[in-house]
C-alpha positions as YAML, in Angstrom:
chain: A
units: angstrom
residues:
- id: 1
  name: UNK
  ca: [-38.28, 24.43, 28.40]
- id: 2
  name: UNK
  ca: [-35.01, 26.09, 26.68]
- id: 3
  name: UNK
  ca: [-32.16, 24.31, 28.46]
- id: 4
  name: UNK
  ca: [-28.59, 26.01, 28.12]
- id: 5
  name: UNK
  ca: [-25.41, 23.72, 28.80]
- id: 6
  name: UNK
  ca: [-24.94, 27.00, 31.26]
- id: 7
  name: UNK
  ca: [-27.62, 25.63, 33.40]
- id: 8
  name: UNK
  ca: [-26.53, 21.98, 33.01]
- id: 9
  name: UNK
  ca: [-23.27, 23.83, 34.41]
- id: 10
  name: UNK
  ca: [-24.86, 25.61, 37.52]
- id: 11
  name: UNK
  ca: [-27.03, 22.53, 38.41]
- id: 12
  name: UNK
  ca: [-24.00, 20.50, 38.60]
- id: 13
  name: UNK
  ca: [-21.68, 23.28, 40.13]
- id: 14
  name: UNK
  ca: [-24.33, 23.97, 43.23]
- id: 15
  name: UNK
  ca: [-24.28, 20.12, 43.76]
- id: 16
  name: UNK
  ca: [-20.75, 20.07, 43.57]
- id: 17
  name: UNK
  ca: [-20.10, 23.43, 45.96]
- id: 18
  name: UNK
  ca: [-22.86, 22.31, 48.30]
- id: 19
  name: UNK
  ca: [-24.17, 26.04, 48.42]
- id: 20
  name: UNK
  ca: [-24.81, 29.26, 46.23]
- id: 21
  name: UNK
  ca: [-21.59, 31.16, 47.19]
- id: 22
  name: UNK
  ca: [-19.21, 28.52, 46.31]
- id: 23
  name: UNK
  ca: [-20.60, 27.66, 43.66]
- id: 24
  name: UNK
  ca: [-20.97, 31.24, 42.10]
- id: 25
  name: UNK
  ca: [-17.26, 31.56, 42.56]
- id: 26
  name: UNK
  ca: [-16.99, 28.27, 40.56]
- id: 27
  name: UNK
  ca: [-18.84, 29.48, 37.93]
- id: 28
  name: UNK
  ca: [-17.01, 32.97, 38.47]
- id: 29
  name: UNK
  ca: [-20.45, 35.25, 38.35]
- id: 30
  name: UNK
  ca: [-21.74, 36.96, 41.28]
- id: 31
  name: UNK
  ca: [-24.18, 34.83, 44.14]
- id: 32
  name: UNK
  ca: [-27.02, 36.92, 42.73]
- id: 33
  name: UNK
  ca: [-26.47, 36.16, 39.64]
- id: 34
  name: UNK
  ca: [-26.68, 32.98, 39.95]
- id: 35
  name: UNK
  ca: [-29.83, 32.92, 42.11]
- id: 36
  name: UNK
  ca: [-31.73, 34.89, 39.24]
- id: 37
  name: UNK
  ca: [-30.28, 32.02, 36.81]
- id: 38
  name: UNK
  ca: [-31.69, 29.20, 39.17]
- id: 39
  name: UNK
  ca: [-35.16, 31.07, 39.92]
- id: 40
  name: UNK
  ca: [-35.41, 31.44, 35.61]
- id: 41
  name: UNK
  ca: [-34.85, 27.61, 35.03]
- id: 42
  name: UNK
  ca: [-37.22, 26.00, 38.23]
- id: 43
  name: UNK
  ca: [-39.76, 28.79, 36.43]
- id: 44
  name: UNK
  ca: [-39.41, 26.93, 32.73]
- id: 45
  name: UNK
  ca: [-39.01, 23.24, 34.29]
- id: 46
  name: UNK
  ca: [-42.63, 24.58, 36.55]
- id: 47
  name: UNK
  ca: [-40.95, 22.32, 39.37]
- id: 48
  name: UNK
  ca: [-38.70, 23.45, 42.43]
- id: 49
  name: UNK
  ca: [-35.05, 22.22, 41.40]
- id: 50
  name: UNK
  ca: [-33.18, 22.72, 44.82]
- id: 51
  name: UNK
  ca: [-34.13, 22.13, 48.15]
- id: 52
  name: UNK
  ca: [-33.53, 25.28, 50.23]
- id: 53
  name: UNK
  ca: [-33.99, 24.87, 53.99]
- id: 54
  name: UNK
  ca: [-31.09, 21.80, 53.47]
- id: 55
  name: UNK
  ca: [-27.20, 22.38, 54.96]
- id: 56
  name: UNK
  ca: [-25.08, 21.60, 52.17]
- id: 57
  name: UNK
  ca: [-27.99, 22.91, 49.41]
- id: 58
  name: UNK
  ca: [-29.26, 19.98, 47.79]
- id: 59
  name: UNK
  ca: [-31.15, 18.39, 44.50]
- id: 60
  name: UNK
  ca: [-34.78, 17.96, 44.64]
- id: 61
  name: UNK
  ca: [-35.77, 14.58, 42.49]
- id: 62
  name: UNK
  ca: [-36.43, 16.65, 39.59]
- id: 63
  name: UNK
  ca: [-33.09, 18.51, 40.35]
- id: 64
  name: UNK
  ca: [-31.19, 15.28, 40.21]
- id: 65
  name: UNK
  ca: [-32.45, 14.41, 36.64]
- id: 66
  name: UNK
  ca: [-31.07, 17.59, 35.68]
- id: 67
  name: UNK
  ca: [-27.90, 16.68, 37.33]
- id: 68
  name: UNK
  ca: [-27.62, 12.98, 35.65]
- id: 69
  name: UNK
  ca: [-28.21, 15.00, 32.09]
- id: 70
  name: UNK
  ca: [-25.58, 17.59, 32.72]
- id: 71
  name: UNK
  ca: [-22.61, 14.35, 33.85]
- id: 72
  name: UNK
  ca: [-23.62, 12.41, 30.29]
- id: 73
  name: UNK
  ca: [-23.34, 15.78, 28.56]
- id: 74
  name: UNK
  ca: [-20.68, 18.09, 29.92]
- id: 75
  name: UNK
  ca: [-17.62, 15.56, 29.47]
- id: 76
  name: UNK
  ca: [-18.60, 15.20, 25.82]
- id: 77
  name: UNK
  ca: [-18.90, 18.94, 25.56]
- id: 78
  name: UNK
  ca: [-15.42, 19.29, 27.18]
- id: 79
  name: UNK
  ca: [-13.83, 16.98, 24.68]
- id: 80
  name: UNK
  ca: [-15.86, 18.07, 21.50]
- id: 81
  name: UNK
  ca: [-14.14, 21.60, 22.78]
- id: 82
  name: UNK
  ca: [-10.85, 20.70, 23.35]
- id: 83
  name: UNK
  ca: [-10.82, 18.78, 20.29]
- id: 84
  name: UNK
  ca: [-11.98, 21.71, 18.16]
- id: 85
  name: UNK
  ca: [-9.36, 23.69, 19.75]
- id: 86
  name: UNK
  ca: [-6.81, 21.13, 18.77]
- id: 87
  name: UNK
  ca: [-8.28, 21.39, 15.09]
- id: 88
  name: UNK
  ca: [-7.85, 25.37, 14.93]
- id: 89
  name: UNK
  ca: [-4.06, 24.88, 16.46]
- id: 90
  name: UNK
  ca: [-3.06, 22.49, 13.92]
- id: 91
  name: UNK
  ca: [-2.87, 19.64, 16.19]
- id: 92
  name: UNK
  ca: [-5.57, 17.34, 15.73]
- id: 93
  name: UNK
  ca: [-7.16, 16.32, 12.74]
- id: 94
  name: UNK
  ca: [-8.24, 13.23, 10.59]
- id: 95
  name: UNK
  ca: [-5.59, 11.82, 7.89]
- id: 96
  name: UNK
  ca: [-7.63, 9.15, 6.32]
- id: 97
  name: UNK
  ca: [-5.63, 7.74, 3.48]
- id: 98
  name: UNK
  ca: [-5.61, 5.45, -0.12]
- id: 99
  name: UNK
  ca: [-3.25, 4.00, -2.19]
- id: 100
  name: UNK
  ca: [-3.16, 3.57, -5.97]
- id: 101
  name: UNK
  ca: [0.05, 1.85, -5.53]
- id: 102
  name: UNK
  ca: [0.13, -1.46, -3.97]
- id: 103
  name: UNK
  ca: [4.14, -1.64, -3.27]
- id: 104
  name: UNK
  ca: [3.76, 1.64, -1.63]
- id: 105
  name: UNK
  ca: [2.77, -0.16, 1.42]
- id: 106
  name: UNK
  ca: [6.47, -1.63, 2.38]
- id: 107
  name: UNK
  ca: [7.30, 1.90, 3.11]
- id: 108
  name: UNK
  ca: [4.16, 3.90, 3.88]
- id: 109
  name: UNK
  ca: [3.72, 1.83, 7.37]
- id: 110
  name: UNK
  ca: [7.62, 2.92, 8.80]
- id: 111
  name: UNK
  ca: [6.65, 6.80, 7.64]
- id: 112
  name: UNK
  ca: [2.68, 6.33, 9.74]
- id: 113
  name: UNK
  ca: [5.02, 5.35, 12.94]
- id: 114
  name: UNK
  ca: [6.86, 8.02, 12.68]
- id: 115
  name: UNK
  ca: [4.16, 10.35, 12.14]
- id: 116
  name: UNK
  ca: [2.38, 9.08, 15.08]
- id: 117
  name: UNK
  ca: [4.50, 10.27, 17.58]
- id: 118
  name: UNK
  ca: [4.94, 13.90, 16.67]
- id: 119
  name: UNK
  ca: [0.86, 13.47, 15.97]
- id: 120
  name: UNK
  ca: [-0.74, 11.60, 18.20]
- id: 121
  name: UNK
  ca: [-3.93, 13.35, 18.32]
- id: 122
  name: UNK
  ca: [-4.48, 13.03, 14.47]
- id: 123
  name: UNK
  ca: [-6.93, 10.20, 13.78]
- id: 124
  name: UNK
  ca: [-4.91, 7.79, 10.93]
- id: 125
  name: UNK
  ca: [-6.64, 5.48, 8.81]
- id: 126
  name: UNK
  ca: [-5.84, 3.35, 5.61]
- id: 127
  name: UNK
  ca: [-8.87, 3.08, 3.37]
- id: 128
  name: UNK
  ca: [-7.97, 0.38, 1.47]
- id: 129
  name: UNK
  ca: [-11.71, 0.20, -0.27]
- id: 130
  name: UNK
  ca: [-11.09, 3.37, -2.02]
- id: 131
  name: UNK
  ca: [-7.73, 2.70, -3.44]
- id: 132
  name: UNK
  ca: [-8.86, 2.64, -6.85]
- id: 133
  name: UNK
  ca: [-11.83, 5.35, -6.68]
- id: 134
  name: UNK
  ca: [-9.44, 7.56, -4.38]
- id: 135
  name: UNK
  ca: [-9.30, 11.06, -6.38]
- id: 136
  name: UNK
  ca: [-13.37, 11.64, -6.21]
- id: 137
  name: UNK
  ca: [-13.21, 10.06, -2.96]
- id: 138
  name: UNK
  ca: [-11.13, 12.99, -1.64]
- id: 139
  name: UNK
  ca: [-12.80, 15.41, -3.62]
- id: 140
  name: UNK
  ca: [-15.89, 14.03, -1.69]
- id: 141
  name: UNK
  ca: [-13.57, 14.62, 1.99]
- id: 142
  name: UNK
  ca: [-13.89, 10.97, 1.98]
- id: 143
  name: UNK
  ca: [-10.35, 11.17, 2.29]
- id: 144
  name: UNK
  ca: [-7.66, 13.38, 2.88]
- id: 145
  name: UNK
  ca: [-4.37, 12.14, 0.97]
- id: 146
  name: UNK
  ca: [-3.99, 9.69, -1.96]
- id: 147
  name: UNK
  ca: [-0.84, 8.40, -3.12]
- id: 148
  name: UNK
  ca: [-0.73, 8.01, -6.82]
- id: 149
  name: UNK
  ca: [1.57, 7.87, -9.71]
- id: 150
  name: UNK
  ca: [-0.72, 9.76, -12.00]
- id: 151
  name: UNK
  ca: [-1.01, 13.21, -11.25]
- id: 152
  name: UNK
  ca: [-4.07, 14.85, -12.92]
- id: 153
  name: UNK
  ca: [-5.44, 18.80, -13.36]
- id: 154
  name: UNK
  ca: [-8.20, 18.81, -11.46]
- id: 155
  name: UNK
  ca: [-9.76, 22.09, -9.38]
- id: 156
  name: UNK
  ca: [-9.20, 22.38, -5.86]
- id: 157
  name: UNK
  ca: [-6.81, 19.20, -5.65]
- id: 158
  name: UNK
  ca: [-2.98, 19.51, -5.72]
- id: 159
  name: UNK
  ca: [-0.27, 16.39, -6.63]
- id: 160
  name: UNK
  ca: [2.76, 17.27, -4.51]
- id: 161
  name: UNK
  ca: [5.61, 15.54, -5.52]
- id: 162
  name: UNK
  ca: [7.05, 12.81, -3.26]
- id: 163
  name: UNK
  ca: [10.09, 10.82, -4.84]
- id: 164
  name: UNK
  ca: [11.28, 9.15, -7.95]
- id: 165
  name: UNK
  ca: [11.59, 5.17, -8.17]
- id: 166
  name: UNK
  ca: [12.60, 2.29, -10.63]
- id: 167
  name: UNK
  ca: [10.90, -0.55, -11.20]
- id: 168
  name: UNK
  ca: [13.36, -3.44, -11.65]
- id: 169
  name: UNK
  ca: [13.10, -6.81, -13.12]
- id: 170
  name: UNK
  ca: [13.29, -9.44, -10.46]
- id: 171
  name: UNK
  ca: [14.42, -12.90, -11.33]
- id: 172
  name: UNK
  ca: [15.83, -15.82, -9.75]
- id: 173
  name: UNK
  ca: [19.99, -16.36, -9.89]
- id: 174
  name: UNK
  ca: [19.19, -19.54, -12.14]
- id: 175
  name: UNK
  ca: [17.13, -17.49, -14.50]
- id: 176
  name: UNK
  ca: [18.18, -17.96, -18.10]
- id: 177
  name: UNK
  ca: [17.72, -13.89, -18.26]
- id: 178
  name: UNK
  ca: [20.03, -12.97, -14.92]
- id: 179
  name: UNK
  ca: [22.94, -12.74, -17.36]
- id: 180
  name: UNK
  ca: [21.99, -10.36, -19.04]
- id: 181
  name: UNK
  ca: [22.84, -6.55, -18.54]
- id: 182
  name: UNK
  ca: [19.07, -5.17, -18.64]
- id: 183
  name: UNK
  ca: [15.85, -6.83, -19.59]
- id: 184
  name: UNK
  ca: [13.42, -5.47, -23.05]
- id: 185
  name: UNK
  ca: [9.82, -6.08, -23.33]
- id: 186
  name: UNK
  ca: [10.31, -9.26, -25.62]
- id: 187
  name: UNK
  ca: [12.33, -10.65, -22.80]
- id: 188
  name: UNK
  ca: [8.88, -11.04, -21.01]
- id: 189
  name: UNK
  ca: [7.42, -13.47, -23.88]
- id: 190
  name: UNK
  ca: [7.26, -16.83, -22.38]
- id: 191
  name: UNK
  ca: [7.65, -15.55, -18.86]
- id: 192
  name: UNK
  ca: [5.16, -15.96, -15.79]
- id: 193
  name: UNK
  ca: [5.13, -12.74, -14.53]
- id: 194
  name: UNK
  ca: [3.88, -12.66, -10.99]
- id: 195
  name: UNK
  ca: [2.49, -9.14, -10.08]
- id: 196
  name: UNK
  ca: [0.03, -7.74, -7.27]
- id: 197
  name: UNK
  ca: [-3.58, -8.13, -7.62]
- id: 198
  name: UNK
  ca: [-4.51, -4.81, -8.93]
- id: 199
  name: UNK
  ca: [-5.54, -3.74, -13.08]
- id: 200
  name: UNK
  ca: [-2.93, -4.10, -15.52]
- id: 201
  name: UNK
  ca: [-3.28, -0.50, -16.06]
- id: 202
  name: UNK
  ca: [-1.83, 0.41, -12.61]
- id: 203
  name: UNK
  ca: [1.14, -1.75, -12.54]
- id: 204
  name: UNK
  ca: [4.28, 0.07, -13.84]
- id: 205
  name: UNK
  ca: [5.60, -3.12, -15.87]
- id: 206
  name: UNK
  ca: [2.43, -3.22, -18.55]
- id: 207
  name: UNK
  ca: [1.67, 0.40, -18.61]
- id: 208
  name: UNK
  ca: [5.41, 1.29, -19.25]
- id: 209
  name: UNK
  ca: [6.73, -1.49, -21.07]
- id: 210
  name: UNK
  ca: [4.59, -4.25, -22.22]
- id: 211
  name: UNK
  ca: [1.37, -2.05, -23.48]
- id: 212
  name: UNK
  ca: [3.74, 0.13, -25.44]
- id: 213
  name: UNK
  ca: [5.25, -2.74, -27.04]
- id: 214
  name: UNK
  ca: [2.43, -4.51, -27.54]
- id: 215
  name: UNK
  ca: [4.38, -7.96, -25.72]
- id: 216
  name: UNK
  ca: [2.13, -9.97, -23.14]
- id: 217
  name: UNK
  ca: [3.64, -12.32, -20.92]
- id: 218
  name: UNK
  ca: [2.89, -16.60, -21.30]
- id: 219
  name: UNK
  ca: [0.82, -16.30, -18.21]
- id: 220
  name: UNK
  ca: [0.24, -13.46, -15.29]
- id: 221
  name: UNK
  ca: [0.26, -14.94, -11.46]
- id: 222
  name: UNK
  ca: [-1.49, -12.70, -9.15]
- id: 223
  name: UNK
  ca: [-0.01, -12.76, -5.61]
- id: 224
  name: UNK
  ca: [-0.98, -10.38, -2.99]
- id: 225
  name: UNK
  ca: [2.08, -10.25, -0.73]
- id: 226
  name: UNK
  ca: [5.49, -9.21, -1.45]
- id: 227
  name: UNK
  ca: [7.06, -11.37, 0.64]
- id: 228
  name: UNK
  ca: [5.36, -14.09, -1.31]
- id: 229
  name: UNK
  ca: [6.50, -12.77, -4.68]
- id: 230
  name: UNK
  ca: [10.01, -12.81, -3.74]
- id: 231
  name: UNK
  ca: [9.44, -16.44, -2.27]
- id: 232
  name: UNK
  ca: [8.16, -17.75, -5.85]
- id: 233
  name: UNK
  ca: [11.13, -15.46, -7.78]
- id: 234
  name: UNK
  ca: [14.10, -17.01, -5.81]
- id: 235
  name: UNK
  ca: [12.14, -20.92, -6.50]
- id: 236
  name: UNK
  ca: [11.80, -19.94, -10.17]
- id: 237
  name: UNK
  ca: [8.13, -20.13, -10.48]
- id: 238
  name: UNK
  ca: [8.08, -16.85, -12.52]
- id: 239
  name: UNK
  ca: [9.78, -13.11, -13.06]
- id: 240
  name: UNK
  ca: [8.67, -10.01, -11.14]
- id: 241
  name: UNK
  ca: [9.15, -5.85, -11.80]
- id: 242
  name: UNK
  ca: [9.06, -4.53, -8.66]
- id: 243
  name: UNK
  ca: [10.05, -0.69, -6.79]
- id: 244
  name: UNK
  ca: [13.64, -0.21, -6.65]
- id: 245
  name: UNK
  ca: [12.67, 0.34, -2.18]
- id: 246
  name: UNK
  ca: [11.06, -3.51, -2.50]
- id: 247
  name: UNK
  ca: [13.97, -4.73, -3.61]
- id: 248
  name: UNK
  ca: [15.84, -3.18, -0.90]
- id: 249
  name: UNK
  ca: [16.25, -6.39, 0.99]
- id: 250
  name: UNK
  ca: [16.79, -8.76, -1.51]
- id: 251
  name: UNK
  ca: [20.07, -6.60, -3.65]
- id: 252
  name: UNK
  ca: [22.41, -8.58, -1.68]
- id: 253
  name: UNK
  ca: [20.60, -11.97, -1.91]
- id: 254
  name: UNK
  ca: [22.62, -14.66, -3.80]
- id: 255
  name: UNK
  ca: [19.19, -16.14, -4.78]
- id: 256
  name: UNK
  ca: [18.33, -13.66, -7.03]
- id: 257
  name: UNK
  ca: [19.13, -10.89, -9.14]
- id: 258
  name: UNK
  ca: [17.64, -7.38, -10.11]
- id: 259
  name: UNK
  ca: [18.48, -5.84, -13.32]
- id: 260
  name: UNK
  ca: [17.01, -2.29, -14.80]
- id: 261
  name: UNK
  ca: [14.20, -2.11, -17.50]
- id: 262
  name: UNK
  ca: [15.73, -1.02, -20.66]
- id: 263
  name: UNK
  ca: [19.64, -0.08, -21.24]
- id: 264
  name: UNK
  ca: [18.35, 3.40, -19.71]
- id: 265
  name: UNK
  ca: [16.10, 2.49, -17.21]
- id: 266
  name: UNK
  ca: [12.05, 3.56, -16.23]
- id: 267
  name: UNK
  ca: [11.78, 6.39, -13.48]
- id: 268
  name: UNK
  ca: [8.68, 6.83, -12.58]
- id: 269
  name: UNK
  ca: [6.84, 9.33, -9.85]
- id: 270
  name: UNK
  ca: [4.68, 9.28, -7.04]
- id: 271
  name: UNK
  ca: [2.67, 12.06, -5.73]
- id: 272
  name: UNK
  ca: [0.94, 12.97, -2.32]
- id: 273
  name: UNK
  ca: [-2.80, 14.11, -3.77]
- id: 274
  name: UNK
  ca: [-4.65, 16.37, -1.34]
- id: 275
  name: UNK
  ca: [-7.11, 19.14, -1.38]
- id: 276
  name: UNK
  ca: [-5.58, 22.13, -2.04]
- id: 277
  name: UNK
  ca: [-7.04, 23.68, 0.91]
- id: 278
  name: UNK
  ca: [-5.40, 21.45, 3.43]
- id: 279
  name: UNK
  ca: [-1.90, 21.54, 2.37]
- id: 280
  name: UNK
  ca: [-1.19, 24.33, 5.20]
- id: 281
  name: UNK
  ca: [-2.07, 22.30, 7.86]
- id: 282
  name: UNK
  ca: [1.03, 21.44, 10.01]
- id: 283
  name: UNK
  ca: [0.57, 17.23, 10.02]
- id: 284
  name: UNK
  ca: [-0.51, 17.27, 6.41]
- id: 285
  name: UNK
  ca: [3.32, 19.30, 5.66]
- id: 286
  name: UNK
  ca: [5.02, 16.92, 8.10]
- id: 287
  name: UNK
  ca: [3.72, 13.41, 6.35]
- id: 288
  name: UNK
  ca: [4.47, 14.84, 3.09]
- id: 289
  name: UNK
  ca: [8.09, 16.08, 4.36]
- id: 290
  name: UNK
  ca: [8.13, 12.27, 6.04]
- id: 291
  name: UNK
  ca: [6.95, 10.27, 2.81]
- id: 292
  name: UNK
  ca: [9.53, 12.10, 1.10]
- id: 293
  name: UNK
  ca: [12.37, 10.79, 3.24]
- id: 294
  name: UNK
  ca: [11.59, 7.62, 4.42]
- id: 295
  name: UNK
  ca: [11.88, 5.49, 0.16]
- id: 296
  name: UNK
  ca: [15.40, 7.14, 0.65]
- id: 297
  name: UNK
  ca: [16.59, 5.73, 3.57]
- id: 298
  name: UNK
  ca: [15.30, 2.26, 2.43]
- id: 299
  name: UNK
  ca: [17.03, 2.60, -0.80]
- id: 300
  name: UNK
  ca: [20.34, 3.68, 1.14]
- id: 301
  name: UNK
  ca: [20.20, 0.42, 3.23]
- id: 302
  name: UNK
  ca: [23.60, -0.33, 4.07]
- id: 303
  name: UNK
  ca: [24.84, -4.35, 2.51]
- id: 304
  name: UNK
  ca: [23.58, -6.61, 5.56]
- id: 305
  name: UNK
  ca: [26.82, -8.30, 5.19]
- id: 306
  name: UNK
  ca: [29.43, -5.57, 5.63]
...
């Protein structure tokens, strides 16, 4: 039997209509149309699907199986269609996301709130189990955006530039170091330097001053929140190098102080990576355009006292 989702329709538009003429006007084709179409189909199923001589037309019992298929299957049709018609507009989608950099989470969350509301019919999701195998991940269309500080040449995948940070030393007020003007890689010697739990590699502090300088701290304390970092830094458990936008809160904190690495300073980079052929899609430009803002207004965050 070759069923069409155009008979599922007429089965379910004759039940609906009660008769042949309504229901041809329903399905906008002419009543004899439609009676050819139902004589073809009770000829493949080999079993009468309507009952006639009955005032409204009804279902025979094999009729109503047909019917029962064609309410499970029609509504998923409908939606499969309208959301591939959102797809071609532009406004539906999938925007499944990693992160190289832990920090980036402090301001990634406000910038997914906003999104949401101009994109509500884009599915979001943080793929946290890919952070650190992200790039072949979205090669793969595991994912569709990384964020990453280390842009790389690769075919068919663009790094679009989002915003430049510093990562600043964090130390308690009471910290022998907090009077000084900047902090050096041998300023770290003897330090417990509490970072996130992520490779050395990947955290801006070793790979752009300690490595270099060939300096390792007395002892490295993993801690996996921020707010927990900056709890141990103000009791003066250890030092920290954190984004300039994590810091945001705690600049006018008597209970600690933030000083730059180096008399000049580190800037570093981080970039939105997506395929190449997907940066023309309307939500993909709007949570670039949005990532790109939102570090800025944290970092302009007016002195809670004033």
């Amino acid at each position: 039997m070759h069923l069409e989702f155009r008979h599922l329709r007429t089965v379910k538009a004759i039940h609906d209509a009660g008769g042949l003429a309504r229901a041809a006007d329903v399905l906008n084709i002419t009543q004899s149309a439609l009676s050819h179409q139902i004589k073809g189909l009770e000829e493949q199923a080999g079993v009468e699907l309507f009952i006639r001589k009955s005032k409204p037309m009804k279902l025979s019992p094999a009729g109503m199986k047909l019917l029962r298929l064609a309410e499970k299957i029609l509504p998923e049709v409908a939606a499969l269609e309208e959301e591939l018609k959102g797809v071609r507009s532009g406004r539906s989608g999938r925007l499944h996301i990693a992160i190289e950099c832990h920090a980036c989470f402090e301001w990634l969350f406000p910038v997914l709130e906003e999104f949401r509301k101009s994109w509500p019919d884009v599915d979001v999701d943080i793929r946290p189990g890919l952070a650190f195998g992200a790039i072949p991940a979205l090669q793969k269309e595991e994912l569709d955006l990384v964020v990453s500080s280390d842009p790389e040449d690769l075919d068919g995948v663009t790094f679009s530039p989002l915003f430049d940070y510093e990562p600043v030393f964090v130390a308690s007020r009471q910290h022998p170091l907090a009077r000084k003007p900047y902090v050096e890689a041998e300023d770290f010697i003897g330090q417990t330097l509490i970072t996130y739990p992520v490779e050395e590699a990947r955290l801006d502090v070793f790979s752009q001053l300690l490595h270099p300088a060939g300096v390792r701290p007395a002892a490295v304390r993993r801690v996996e929140l921020t707010a927990v970092i900056l709890l141990l830094v103000a009791s003066n458990r250890g030092v920290a190098v954190l984004p300039d936008w994590v810091v945001r809160e705690v600049r006018y904190n008597s209970d600690y102080v933030t000083l730059p690495l180096t008399k000049v300073g580190v800037t570093r980079r981080l970039y939105a990576a997506m395929r190449t052929a997907d940066m023309s899609k309307p939500y993909m430009e709007d949570i670039v355009e949005l990532a790109r803002t939102e570090p800025l207004k944290l970092q302009a965050a007016p002195d809670p006292e004033k």
